[in-house]
PARO-118813 format. One record per residue (C-alpha): y, z, x; residue in three letters. Coordinates in steps of 0.2 Angstrom, whole numbers, padded with zeros to 4 digits. Example, Ala and Ser with C-alpha at 12.3 -4.5 7.8 and 13.67 -1.06 7.14 Angstrom:
-0022; 0039; 0062; ALA
-0005; 0036; 0068; SER
END
This chain:
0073; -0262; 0240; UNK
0077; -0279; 0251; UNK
0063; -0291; 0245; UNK
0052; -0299; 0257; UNK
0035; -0310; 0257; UNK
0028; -0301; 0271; UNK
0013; -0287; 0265; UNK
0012; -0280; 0279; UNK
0030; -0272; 0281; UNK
0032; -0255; 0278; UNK
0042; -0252; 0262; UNK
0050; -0233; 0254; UNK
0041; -0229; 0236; UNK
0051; -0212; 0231; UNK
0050; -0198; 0243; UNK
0037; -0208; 0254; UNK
0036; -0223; 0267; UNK
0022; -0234; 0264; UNK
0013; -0244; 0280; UNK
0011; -0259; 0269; UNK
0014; -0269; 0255; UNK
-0002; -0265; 0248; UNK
-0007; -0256; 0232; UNK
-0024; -0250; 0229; UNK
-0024; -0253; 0210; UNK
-0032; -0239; 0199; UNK
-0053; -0243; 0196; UNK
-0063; -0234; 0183; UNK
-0080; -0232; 0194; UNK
-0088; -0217; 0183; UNK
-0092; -0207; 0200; UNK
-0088; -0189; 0193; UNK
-0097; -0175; 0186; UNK
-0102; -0176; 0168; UNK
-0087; -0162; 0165; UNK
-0075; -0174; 0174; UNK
-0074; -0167; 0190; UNK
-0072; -0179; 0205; UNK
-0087; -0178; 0217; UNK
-0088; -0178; 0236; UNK
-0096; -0199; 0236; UNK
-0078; -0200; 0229; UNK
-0069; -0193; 0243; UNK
-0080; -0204; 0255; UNK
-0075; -0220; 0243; UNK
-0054; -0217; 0244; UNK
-0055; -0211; 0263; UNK
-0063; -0227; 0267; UNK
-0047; -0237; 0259; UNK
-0035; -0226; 0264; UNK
-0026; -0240; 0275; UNK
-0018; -0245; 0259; UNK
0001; -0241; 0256; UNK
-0002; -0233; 0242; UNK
-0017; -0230; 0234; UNK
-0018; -0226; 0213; UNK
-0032; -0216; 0210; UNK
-0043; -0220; 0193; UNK
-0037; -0214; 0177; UNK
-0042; -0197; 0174; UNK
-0037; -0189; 0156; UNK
-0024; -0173; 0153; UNK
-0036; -0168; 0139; UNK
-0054; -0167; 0134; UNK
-0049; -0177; 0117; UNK
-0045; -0192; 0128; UNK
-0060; -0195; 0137; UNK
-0065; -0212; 0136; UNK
-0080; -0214; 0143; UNK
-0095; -0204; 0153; UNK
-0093; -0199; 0171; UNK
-0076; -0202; 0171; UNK
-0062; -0189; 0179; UNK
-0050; -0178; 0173; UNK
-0035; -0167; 0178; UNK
-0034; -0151; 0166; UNK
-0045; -0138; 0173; UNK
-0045; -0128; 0188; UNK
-0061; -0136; 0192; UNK
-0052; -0154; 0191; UNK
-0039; -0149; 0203; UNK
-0051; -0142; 0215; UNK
-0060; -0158; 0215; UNK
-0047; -0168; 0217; UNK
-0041; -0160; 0230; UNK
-0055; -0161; 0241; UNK
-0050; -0181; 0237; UNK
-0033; -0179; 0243; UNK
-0037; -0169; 0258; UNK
-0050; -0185; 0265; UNK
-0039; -0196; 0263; UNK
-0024; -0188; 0268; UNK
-0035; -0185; 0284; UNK
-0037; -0204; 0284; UNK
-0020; -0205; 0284; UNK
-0018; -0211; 0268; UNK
-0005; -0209; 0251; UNK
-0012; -0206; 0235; UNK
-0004; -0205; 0216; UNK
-0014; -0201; 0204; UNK
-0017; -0213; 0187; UNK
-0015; -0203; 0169; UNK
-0026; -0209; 0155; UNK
-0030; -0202; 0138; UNK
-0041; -0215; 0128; UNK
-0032; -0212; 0110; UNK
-0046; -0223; 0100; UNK
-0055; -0229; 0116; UNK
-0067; -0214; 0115; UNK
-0084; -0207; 0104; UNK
-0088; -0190; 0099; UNK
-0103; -0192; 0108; UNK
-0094; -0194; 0125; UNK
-0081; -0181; 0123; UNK
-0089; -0171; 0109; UNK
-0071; -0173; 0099; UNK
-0064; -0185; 0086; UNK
-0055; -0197; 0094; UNK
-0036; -0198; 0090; UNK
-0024; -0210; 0088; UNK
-0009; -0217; 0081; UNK
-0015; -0223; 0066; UNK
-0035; -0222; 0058; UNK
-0038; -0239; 0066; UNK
-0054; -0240; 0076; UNK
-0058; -0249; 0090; UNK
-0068; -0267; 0084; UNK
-0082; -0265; 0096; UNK
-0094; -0254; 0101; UNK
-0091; -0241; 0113; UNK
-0103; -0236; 0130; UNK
-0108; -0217; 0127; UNK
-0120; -0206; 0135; UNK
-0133; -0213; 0126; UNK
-0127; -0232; 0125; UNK
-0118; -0241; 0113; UNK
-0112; -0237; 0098; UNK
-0099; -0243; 0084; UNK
-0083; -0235; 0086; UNK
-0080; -0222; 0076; UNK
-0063; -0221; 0067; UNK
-0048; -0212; 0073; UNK
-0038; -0197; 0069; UNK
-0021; -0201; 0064; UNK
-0010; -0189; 0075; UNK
0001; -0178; 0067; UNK
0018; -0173; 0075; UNK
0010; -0158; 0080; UNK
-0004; -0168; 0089; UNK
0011; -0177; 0098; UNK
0021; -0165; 0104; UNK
0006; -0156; 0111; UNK
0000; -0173; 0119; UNK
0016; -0175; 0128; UNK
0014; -0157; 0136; UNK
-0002; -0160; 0141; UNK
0005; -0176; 0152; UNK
0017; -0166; 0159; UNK
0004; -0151; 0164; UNK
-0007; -0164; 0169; UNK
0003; -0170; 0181; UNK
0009; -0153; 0189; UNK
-0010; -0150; 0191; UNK
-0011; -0168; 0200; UNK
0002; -0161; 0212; UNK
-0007; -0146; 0213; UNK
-0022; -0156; 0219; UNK
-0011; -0165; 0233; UNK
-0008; -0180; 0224; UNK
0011; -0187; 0229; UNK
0013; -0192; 0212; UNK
0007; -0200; 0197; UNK
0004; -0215; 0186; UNK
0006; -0214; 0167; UNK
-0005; -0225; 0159; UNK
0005; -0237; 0144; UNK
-0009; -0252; 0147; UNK
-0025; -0258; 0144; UNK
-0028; -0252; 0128; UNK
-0028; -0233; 0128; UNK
-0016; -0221; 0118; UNK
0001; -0227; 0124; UNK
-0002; -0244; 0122; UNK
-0009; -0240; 0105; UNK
0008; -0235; 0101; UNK
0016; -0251; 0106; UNK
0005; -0262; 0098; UNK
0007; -0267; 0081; UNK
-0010; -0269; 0076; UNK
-0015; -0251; 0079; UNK
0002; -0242; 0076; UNK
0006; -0243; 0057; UNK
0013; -0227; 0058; UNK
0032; -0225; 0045; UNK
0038; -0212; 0051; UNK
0048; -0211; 0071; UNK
0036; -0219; 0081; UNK
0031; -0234; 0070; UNK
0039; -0250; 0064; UNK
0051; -0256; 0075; UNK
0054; -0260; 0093; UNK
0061; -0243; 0096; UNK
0053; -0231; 0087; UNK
0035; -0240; 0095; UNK
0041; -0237; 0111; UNK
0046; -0220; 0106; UNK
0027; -0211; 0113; UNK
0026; -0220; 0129; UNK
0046; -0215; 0135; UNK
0045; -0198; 0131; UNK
0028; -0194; 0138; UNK
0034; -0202; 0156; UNK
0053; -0192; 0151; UNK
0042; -0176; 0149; UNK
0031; -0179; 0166; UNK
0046; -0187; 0174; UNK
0054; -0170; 0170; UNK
0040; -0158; 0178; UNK
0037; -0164; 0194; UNK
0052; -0177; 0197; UNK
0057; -0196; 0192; UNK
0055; -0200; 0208; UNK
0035; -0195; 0212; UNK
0030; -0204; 0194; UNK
0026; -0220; 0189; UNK
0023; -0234; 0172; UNK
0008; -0245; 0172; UNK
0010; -0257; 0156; UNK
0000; -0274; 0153; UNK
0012; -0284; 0142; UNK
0002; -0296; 0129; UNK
-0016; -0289; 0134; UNK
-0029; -0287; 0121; UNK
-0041; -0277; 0131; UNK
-0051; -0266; 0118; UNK
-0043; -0275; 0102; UNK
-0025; -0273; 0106; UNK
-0013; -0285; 0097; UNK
0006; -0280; 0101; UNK
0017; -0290; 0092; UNK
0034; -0294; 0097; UNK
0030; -0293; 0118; UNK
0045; -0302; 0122; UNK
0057; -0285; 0113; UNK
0046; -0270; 0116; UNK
0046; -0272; 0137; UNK
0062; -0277; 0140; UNK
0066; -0264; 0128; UNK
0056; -0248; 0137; UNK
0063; -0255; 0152; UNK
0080; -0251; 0146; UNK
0076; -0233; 0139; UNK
0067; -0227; 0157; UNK
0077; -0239; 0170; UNK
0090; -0226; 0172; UNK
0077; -0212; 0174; UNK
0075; -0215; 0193; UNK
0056; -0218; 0190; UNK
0045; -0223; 0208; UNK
0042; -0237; 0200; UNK
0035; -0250; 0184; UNK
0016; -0257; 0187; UNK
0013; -0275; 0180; UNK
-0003; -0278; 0176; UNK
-0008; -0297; 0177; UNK
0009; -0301; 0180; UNK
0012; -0319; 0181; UNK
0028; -0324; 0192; UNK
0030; -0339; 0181; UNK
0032; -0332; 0165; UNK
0050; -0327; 0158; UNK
0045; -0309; 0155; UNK
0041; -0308; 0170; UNK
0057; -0312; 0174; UNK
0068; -0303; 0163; UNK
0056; -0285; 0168; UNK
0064; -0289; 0186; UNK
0079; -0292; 0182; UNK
0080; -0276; 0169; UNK
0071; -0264; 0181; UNK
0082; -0256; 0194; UNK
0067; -0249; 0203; UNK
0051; -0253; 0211; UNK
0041; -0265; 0205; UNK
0022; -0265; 0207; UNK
0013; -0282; 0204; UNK
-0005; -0284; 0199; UNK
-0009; -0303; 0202; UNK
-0022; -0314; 0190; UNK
-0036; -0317; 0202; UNK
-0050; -0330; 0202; UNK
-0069; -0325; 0199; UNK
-0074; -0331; 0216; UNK
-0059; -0319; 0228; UNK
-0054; -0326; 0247; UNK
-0043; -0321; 0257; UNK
-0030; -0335; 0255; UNK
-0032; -0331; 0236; UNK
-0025; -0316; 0237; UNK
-0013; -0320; 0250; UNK
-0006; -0334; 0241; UNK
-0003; -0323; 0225; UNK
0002; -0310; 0233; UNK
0017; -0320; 0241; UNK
0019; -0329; 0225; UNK
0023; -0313; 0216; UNK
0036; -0306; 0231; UNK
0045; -0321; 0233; UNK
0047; -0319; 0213; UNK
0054; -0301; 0215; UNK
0039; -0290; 0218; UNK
0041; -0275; 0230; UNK
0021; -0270; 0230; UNK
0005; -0280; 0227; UNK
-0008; -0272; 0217; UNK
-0025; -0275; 0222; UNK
-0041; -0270; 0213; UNK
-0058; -0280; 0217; UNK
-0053; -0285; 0234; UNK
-0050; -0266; 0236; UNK
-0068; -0264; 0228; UNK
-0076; -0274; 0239; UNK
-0067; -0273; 0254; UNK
-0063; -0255; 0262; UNK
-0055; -0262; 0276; UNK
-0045; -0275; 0266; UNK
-0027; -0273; 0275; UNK
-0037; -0277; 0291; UNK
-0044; -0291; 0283; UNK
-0030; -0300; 0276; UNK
-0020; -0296; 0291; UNK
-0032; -0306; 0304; UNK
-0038; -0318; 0289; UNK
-0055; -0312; 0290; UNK
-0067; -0317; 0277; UNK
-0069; -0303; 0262; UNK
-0084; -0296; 0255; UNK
-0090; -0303; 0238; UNK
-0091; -0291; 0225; UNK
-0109; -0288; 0222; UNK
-0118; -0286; 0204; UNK
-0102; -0282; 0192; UNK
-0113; -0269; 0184; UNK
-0115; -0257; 0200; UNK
-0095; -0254; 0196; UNK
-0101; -0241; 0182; UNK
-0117; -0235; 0185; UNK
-0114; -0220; 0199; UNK
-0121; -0216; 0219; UNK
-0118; -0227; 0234; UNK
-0121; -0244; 0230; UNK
-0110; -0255; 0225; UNK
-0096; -0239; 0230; UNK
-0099; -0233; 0247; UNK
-0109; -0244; 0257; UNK
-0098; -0262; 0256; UNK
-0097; -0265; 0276; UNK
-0081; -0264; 0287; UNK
-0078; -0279; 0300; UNK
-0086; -0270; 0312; UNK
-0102; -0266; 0304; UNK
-0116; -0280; 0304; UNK
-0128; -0269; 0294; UNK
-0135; -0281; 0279; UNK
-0127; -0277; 0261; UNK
-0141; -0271; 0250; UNK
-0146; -0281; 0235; UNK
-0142; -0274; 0218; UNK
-0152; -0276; 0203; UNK
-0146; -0277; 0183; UNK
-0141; -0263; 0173; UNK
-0131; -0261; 0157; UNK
-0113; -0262; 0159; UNK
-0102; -0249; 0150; UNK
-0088; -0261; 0142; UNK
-0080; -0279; 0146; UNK
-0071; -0281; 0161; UNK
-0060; -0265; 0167; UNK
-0055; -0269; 0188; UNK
-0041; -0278; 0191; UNK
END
């Protein structure tokens, strides 16, 4: 793709042509039904930001073993697919783009949630407590997966993201950040596994490359993207050797013909960041560190920051949050909409999801009052 610093070019991802240069980034909102099932409030919510380029929809689990927390979706059930669909079908209305996150929670889950043991690659659990049902509780530890369990979770990417097609999603996001079960399997702390997908560089990555090969092979290099988040420690991560395991994955899937590889936090300063361009052949989607306090020359300014350092898209998720009509914003430099009380992210209905005004509404946003928020911070 020829580089530019302009956002508001149009730019090919795959087999699509997107408006813009803006990515709506995958949000963990908690808006479905108890059983996963996305609700009609959530087709309102993505139709309303549907002039994104692309938007990423929040993770939704290929199985019920990797539910992480309540009222959050999924994508293995006919009844999934049907709700996701009506998603796709308001937003493709809009006239909107939409791929699909994939999620499975590995250790980031509670039997009281998801009514299963939790797996993992080791029987390390998670060091906090973990937002259920009914509130927090300590973390439970993990199963260890077996080879069995891996093979199986592999095919259950791969089916979840036929389904996702099924449900009118152009493609999907596999999920190697943040945390969850792939980036379990990279990180040292949590991966203490002896056998081939444990120990070194190459066997850590192991899990991650062949669940985006097997999805990569069901639907089409081309309609599937990575998300990784190099050096977080959301939910107790510790990786250990950062600097080898990316450039490393990079090499596996760079000749896979991927849509693209999602940086989470990236920093255009930093020479990983630099190297990942270099090594990745394809797109490269670029999530930028953003302040407490958002603007709009904020996020214009790191959004240029990280094209002029080799970025193709810009991955935006509070301004998105806040702001359904941000391309229009940032286009005419209009003022964004604060994101009110953090806790209104998780707590389901309308406020603080739906009702965020547009530029041309002059209605008064609602006040919001305190509730208990599910975990630490989870929007980009």
């Amino acid at each position: 793709m020829s580089h530019t610093t302009d956002l508001f070019a149009s730019a090919p991802l795959g087999p699509l042509t997107l408006p813009n240069r803006l990515v709506m980034a995958p949000l963990t909102r908690n808006r479905a039904e108890a059983d996963g099932t996305p609700t009609p409030l959530m087709a309102t919510y993505y139709a309303q930001r549907a002039t994104a380029g692309l938007i990423v929809a929040e993770a939704a689990t290929p199985n019920a073993v990797g539910q992480t927390y309540p009222d959050i979706t999924a994508v293995h059930s006919a009844r999934h697919v049907a709700g996701w669909r009506r998603v796709t079908e308001a937003v493709r209305e809009a006239g909107g783009r939409m791929f699909l996150q994939l999620q499975h929670g590995g250790r980031v889950g509670h039997p009281a949630t998801s009514g299963l043991t939790p797996v993992a690659p080791s029987p390390v659990p998670l060091p906090e407590t973990i937002f259920t049902p009914g509130g927090h509780r300590p973390a439970v530890v993990p199963r260890e997966m077996s080879a069995e369990d891996i093979l199986t979770t592999v095919a259950d990417f791969a089916r979840a993201a036929r389904n996702a097609l099924d449900a009118g999603f152009e493609g999907v996001e596999v999920h190697s950040a943040n945390g969850h079960l792939l980036h379990q399997f990279l990180a040292a702390n949590t991966n203490l596994r002896t056998d081939g997908y444990g120990g070194s560089v190459a066997a850590r990555i192991r899990f991650t490359a062949e669940v985006t090969e097997a999805v990569a092979a069901e639907i089409g290099a081309e309609r599937v993207g990575l998300r990784v988040s190099p050096a977080s420690t959301v939910n107790g991560i510790a990786e250990g050797e950062t600097d080898a395991l990316y450039p490393a994955l990079v090499e596996r899937l760079g000749g896979l013909g991927l849509a693209y590889l999602h940086l989470v936090h990236a920093d255009p300063g930093a020479p990983l960041f630099g190297r990942l361009r270099a090594g990745w052949p394809g797109v490269l989607i670029a999530n930028p560190v953003l302040g407490d306090t958002l603007t709009t020359d904020a996020v214009r300014r790191a959004s240029a920051r990280l094209l002029a350092a080799g970025a193709d898209l810009i991955a935006l998720g509070r301004p998105f949050l806040a702001n359904p009509d941000l391309v229009a914003r940032l286009r005419l430099g209009a003022p964004l909409n604060p994101v009110r009380d953090r806790y209104l992210m998780y707590v389901g209905g309308a406020t603080g999801y739906t009702d965020y005004p547009a530029l041309d509404e002059t209605t008064a946003q609602p006040s919001s009052s305190s509730s208990e928020a599910l975990d630490g911070p989870r929007v980009a």
